[in-house]
N, C-alpha and C positions, 0 to 999 in steps of 0.2 A: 741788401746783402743776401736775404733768404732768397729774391727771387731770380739772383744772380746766379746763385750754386742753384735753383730749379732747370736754370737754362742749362747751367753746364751739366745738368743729370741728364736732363734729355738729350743732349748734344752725343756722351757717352751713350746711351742708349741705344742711337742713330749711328753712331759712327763704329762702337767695340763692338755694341751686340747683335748690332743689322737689324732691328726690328723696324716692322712696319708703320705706315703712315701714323696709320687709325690705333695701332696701338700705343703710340707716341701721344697722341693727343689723349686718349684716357689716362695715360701713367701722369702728362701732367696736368689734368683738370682733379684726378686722385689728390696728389701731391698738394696740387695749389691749395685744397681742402682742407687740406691738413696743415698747411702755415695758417691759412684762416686761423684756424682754431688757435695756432700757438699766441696768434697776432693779437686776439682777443682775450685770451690770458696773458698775455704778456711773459711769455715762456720762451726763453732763446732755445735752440738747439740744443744747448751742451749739456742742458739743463732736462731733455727728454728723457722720459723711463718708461715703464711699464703702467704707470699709472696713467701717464699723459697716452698711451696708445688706446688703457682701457675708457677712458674720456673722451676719446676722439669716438670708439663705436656705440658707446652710448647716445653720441650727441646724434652718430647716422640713425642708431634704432629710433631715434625721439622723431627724426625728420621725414621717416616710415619706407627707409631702404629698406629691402629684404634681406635675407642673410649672403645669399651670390654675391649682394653688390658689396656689401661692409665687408666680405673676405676681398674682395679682389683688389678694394682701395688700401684695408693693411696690411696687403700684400706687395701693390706700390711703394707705402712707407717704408716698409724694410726694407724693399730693393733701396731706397735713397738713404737711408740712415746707413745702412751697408758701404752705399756709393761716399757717404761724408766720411767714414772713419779709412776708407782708404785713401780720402782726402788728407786725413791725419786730424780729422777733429774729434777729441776725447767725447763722444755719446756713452750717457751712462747707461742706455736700452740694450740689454742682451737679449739674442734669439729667446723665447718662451714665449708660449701661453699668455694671453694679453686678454683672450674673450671668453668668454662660457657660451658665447655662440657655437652651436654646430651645422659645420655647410651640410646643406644635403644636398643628395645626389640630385641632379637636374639630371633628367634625359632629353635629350637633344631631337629635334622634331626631325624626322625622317622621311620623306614620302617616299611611297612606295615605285619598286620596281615599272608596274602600270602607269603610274603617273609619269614618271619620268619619260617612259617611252612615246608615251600620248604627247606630254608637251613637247617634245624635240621633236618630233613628228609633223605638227602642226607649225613649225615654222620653215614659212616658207620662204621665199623672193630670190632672186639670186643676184639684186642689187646690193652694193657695199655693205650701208646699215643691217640689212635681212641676214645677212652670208657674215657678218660678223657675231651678230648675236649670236646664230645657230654657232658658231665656229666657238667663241664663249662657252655654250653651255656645255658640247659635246668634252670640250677641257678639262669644265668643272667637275663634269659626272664622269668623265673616260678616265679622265687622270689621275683625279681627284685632289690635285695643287690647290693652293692659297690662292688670295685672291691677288694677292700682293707679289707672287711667282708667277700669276697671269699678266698680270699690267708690267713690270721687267723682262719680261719674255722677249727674247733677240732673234732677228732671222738666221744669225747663228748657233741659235740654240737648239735650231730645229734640222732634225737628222731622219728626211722621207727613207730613204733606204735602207735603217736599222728601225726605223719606227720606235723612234726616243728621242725624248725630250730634255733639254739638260737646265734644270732649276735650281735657283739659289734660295734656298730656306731660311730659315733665323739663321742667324747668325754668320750668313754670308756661305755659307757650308753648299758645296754641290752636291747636286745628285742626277742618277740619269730615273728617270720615269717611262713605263711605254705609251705609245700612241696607239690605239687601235684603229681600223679601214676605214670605218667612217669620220674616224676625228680627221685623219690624215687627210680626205676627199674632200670634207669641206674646208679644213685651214686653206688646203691648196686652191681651191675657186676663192675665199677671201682672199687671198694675199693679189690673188689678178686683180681682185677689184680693188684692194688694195692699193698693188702699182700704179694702176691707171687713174688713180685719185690724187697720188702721190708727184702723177706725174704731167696732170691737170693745172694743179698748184704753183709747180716747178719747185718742191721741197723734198724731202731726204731725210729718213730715220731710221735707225736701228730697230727700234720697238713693232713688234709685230702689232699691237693692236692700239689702233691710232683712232683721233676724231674725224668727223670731218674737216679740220682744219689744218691736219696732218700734223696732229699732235701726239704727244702719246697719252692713252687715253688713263684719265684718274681711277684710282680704287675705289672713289664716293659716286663717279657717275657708272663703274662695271656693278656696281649694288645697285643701281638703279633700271640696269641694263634686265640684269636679273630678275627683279622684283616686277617690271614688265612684265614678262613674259611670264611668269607665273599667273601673276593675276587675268593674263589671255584665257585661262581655260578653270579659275577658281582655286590656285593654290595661290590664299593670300599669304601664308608662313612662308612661303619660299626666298629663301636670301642661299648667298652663295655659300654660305658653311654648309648647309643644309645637305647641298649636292657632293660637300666632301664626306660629312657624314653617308651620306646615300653608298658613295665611293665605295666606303669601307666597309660598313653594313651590308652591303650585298655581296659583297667580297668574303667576307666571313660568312653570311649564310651559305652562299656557292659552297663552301668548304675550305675555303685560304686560311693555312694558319696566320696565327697573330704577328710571328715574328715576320713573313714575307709583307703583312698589310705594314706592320710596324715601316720598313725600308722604303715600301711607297709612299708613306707617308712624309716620311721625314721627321719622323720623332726619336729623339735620343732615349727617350724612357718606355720602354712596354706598358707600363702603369698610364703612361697617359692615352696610348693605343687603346686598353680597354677601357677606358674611361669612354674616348669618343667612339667608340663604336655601338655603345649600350650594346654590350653581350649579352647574349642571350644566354644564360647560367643554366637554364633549365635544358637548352640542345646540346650546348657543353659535357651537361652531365649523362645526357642521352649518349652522345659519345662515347665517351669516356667508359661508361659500366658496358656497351656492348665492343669495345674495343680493346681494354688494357686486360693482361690475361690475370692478373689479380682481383679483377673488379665483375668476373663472370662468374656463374652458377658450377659451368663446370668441374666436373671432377677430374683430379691428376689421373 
């Protein structure tokens, strides 16, 4: 029965809340975790509190997760204990305080301006494989979409003449993004090589970014796509968040306020915009005091 209502949490997940693959598969290997535990005390559902969630980060601290990982999994469990009482099962767990752990801030690994430019530089070919990679990263870093807005990406979604992009976020939610000259120059040489692969095969798809086997290409092999071509020139941290971090980070250093990166990004909350940017608080405040006419030396 628990691992009945797991499916149908993830099902929800997938179907109400539009979330991606990969975070599908964390929310229930989180989850599954956590019936573990109830399995082995012998603790139904109904029967969950505050105790049983503080038990459950004990048992992760004992098994030597960090503190990231123990918030992000009781942070799955609520979303599901949430998901059961909409079900209409009596859980006796109210929202509160379950840990005396505190998350701390991670900052998010960034390469630099330099790098990025070096490695999108250095790939070459203008055969399908070469011209898609390049056509990928320029995405990643030009647009700064998900990984998961890249692999659902439709050749309807792409607008050369307005140079915009039109992505579907959490939650199924549109938006338009721009393309800048060189994203536009290479998508448009892949998509030739594209066609003519497409048209090799004698197959047919919507998806802009396909396999060789004129598939649409997964989100576990464009992390892999990624992770290549970083390691071509020595950037082994490089994964595809990295380049929407870069996105944004560069984008605020340029001078872009919060709230335009906020819309390109596709986040409902400005708190989560400065979170993934690691702002830099010290240029902020450099602003700020030589900008706002209450925060200067001078005299009325």
């Amino acid at each position: 029965m628990q691992l009945e209502l797991v499916d149908e949490f993830i099902s929800y997940l997938e179907n109400e809340r539009g979330y991606s693959d990969h975070t599908l598969r964390a929310y229930r290997r989180d989850v599954l975790d956590f019936i573990k535990l109830l399995q082995e005390s012998k603790t139904e559902l109904e029967h969950v509190n505050a105790l049983t969630l503080r038990a459950f980060s004990l048992a992760l601290k004992v098994q030597g997760l960090d503190v990231n990982s123990i918030t992000r999994k009781i942070s799955a469990v609520r979303s599901f204990l949430k998901f059961l009482r909409l079900r209409g099962f009596q859980i006796r767990y109210s929202q509160g305080r379950t840990s005396s752990f505190k998350k701390r801030l991670k900052l998010p690994y960034v390469p630099t301006e330099e790098e990025l430019n070096t490695l999108i530089d250095t790939l070459k070919g203008e055969d399908f494989l070469s011209l898609r990679e390049r056509a990928i990263m320029e995405l990643l870093y030009g647009s700064g979409i998900r990984v998961s807005e890249v692999t659902a990406l439709k050749i309807e979604d792409i607008n050369f003449s307005t140079g915009t992009l039109r992505v579907r976020g959490k939650g199924n939610k549109d938006r338009l993004v721009p393309m800048n000259k060189k994203t536009a120059e290479v998508l448009k040489a892949y998509l030739k090589r594209r066609e003519e692969l497409l048209t090799k095969l004698n197959r047919t798809s919507n998806y802009v970014f396909v396999n060789r086997m004129g598939k649409r290409l997964s989100e576990r092999w464009l992390f892999e796509v990624v992770r290549r071509a970083g390691r071509k020139i020595g950037l082994y941290r490089l994964h595809p968040h990295s380049l929407r971090h870069a996105f944004a980070t560069h984008l605020l250093n340029a001078g872009m306020d919060l709230r335009s990166i906020q819309e390109l990004l596709g986040h409902s909350s400005l708190a989560t915009t400065q979170r993934y940017t690691s702002i830099n608080y010290d240029y902020l405040l450099q602003v700020y005091t030589s900008s706002h006419p209450r925060a200067t030396d001078k005299k009325s």
